[in-house]
TIRO-2110 file (N, C-alpha, C; in Angstrom, 1 decimal):
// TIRO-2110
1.7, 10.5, -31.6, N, 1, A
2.6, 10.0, -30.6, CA, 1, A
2.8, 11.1, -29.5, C, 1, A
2.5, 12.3, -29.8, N, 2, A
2.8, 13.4, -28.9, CA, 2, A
1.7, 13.1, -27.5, C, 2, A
0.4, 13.3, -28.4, N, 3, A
-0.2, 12.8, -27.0, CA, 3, A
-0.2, 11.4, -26.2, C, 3, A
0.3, 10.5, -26.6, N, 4, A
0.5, 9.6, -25.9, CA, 4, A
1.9, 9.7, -24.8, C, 4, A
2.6, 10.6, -26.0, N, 5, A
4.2, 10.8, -25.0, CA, 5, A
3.3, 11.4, -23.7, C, 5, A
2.3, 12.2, -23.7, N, 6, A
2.2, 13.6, -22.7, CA, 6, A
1.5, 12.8, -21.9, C, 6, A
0.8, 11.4, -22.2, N, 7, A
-0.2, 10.7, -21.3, CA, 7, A
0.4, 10.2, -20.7, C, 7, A
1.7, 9.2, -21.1, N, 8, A
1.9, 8.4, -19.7, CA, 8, A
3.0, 9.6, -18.8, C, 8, A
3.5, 10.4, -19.5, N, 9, A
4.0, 11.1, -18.9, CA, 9, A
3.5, 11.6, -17.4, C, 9, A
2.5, 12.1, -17.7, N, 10, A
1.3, 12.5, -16.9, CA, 10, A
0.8, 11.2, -15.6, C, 10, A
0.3, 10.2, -16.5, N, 11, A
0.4, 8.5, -15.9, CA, 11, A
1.4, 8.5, -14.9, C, 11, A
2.5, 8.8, -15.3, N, 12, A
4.0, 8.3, -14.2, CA, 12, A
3.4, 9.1, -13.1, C, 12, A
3.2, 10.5, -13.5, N, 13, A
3.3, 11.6, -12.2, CA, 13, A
2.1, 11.3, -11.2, C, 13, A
0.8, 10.3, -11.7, N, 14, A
0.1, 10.4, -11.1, CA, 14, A
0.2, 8.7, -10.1, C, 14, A
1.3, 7.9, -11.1, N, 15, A
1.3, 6.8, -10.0, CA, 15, A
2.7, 6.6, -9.2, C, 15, A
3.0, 7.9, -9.3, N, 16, A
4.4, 8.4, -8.5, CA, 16, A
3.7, 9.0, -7.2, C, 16, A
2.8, 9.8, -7.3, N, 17, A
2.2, 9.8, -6.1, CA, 17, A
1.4, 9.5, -5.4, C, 17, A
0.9, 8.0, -5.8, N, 18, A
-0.3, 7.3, -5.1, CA, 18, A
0.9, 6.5, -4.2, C, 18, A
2.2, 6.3, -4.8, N, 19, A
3.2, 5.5, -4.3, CA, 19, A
3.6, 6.1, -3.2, C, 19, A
3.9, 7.2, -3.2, N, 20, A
4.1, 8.4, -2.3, CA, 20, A
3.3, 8.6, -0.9, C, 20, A
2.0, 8.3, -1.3, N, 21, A
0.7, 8.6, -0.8, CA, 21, A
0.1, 7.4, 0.6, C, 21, A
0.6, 6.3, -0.3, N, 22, A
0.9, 4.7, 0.3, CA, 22, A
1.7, 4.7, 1.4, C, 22, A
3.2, 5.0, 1.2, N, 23, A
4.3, 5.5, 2.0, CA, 23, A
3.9, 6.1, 3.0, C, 23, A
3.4, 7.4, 2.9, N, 24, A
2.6, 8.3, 4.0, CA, 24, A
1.5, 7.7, 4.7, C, 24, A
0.8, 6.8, 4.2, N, 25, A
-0.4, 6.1, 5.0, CA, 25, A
0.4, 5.2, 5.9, C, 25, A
1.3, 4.1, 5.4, N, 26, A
1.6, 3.7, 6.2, CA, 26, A
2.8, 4.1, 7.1, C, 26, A
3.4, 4.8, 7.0, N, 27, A
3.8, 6.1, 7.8, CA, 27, A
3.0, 6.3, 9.5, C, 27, A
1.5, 6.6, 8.9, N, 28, A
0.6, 7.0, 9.8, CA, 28, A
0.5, 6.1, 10.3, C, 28, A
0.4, 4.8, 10.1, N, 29, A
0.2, 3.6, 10.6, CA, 29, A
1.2, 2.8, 11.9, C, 29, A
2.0, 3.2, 11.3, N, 30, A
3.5, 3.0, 12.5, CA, 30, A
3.4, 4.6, 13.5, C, 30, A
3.0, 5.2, 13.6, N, 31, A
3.2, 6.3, 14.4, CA, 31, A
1.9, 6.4, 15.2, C, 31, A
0.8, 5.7, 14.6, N, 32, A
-1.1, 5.6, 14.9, CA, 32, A
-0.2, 4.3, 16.4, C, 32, A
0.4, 3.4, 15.8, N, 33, A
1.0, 2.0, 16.5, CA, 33, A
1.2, 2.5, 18.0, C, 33, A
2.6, 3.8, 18.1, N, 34, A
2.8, 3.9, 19.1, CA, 34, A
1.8, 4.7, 19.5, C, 34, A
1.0, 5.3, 19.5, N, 35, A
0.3, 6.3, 20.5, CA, 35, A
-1.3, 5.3, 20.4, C, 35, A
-1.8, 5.7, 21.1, N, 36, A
-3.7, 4.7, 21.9, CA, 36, A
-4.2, 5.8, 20.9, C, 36, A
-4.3, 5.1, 19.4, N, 37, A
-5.3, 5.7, 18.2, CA, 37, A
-6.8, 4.9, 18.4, C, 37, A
-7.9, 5.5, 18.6, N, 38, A
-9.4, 5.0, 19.0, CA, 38, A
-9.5, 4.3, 17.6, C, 38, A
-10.1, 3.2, 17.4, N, 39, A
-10.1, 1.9, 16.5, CA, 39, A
-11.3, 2.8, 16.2, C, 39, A
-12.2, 3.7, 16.8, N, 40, A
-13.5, 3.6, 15.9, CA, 40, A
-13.5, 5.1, 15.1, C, 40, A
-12.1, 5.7, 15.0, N, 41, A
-11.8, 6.9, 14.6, CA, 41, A
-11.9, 6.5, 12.8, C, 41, A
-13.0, 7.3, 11.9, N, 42, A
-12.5, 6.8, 10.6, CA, 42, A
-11.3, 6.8, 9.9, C, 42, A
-10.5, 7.9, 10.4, N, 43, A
-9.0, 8.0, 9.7, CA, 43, A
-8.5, 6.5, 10.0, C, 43, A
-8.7, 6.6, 11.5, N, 44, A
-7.2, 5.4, 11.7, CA, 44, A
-8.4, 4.0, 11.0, C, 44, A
-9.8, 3.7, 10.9, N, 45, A
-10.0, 2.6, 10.0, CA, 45, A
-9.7, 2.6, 8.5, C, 45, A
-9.5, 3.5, 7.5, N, 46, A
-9.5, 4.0, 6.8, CA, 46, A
-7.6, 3.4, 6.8, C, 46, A
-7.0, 3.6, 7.4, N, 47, A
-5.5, 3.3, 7.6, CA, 47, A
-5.1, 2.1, 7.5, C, 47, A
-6.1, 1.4, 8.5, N, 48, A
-6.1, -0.3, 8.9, CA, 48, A
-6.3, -0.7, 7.9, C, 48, A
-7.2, -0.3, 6.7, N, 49, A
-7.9, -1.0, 5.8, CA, 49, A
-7.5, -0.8, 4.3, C, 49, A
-6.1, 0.2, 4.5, N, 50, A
-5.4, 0.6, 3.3, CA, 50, A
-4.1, -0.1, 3.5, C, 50, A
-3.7, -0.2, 4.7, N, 51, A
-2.2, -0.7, 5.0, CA, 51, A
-2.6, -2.1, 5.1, C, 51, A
-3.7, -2.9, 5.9, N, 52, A
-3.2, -4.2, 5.9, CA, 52, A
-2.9, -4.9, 5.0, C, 52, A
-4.0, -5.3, 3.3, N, 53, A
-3.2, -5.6, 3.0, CA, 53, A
-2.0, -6.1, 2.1, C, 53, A
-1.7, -4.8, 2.5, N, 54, A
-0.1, -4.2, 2.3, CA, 54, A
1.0, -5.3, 3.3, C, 54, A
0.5, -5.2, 4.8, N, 55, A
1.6, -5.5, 5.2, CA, 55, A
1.1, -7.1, 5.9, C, 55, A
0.2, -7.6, 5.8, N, 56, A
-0.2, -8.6, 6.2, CA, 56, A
0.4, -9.8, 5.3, C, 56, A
0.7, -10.1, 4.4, N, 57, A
1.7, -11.3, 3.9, CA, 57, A
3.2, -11.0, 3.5, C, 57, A
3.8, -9.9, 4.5, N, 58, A
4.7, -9.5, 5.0, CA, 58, A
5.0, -10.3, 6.4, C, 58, A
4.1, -10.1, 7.3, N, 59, A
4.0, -10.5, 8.1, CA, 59, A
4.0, -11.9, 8.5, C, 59, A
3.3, -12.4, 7.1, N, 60, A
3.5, -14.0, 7.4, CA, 60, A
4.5, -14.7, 7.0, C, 60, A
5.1, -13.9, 6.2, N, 61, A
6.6, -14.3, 5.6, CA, 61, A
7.9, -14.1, 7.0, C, 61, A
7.7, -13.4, 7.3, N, 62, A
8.7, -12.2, 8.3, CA, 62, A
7.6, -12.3, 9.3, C, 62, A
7.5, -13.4, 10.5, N, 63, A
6.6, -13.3, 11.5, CA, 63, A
7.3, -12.3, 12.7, C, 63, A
6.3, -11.6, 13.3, N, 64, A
6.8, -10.6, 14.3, CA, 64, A
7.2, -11.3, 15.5, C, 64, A
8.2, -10.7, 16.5, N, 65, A
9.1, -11.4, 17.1, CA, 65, A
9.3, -9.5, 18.0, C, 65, A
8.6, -9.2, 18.6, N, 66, A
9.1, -8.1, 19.5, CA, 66, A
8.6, -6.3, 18.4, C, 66, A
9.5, -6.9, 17.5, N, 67, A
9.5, -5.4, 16.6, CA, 67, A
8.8, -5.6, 15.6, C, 67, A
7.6, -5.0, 14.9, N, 68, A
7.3, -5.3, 13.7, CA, 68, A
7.7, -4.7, 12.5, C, 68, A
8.9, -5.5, 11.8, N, 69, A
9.3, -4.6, 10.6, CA, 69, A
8.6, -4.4, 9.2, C, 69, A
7.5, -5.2, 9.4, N, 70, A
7.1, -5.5, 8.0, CA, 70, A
6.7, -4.1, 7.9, C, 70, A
6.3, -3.0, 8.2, N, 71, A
6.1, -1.2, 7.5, CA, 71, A
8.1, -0.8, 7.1, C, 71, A
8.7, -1.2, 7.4, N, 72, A
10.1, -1.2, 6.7, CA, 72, A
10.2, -1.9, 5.3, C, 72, A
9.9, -3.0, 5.6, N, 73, A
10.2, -3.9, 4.2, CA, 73, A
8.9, -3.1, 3.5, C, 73, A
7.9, -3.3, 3.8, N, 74, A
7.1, -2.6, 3.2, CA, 74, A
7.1, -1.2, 2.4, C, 74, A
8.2, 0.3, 3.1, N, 75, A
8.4, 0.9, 2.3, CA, 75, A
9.7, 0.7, 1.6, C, 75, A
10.4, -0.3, 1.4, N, 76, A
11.6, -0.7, 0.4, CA, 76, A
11.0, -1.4, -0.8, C, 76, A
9.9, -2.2, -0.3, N, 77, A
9.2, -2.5, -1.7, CA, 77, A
8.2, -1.4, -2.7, C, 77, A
8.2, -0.7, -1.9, N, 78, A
7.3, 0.5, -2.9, CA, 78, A
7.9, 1.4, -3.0, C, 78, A
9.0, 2.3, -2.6, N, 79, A
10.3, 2.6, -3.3, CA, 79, A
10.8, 2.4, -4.3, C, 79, A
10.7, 0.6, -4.4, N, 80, A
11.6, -0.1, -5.3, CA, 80, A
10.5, 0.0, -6.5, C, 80, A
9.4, -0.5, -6.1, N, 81, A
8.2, -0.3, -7.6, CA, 81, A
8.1, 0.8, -8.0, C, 81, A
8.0, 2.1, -7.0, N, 82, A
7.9, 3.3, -7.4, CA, 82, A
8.9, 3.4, -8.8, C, 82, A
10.4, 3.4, -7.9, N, 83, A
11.4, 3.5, -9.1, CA, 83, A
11.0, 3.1, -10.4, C, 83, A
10.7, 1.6, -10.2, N, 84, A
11.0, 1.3, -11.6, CA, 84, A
9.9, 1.3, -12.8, C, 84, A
8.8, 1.1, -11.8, N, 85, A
7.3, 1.8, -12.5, CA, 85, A
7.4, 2.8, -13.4, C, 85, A
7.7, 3.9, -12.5, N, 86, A
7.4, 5.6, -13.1, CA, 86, A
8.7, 5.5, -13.5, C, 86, A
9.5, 4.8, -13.5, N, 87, A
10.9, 5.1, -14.6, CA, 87, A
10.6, 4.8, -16.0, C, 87, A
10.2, 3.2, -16.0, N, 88, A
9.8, 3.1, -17.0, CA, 88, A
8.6, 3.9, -17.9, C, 88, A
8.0, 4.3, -17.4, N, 89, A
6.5, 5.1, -17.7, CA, 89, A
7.3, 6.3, -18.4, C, 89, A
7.8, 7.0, -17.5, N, 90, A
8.8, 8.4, -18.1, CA, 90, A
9.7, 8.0, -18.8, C, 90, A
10.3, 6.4, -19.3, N, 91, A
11.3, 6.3, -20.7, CA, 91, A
10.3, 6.2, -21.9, C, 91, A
9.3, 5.5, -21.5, N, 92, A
8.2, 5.0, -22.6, CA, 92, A
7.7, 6.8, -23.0, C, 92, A
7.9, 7.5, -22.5, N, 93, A
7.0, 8.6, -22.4, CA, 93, A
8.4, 9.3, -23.7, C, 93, A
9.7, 9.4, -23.4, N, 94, A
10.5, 10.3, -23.5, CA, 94, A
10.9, 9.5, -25.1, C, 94, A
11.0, 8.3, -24.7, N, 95, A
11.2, 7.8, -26.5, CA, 95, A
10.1, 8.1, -27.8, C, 95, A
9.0, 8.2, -26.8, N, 96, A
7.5, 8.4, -28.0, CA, 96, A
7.4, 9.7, -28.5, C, 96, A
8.8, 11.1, -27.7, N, 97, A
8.0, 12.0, -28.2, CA, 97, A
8.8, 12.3, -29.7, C, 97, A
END
């Protein structure tokens, strides 16, 4: 049981920061928005093609209207999974040991 405590343990930490990681891409993606980012730059396709879709049936739920919020709702929902994801991962981890 020890090593399984220490695996998801480990597990949490590593999908705590892909969550993290996600947040920061599309981060980049709202900041890429305001400034004239070259479409044929691989970062910013690499961005386009990590974030959309992320925020594209966001978008069709919450149609844009001037401001696009769906990168807001978008980091409230992975916040929220973050939380309870890697919560649960580190309880499952902390009762097994």
């Amino acid at each position: 049981m020890f090593v399984i405590s220490h695996f998801l343990y480990t597990l949490a930490g590593v999908v705590s920061l892909l969550f993290k990681a996600l947040n920061f891409i599309i981060f980049l993606r709202v900041i890429m928005s305001w400034v004239s980012a070259d479409s044929r730059n691989q970062i910013v396709q690499f961005t386009l093609r990590v974030t959309e879709p992320i925020l594209a049936p966001i978008r069709r739920i919450i149609p844009v209207s001037g401001i696009d919020v769906s990168p807001i709702i978008a980091f409230f929902i992975i916040v929220f999974l973050r939380g309870f994801i890697v919560g649960i991962l580190y309880n499952l981890a902390y009762n097994l040991r």
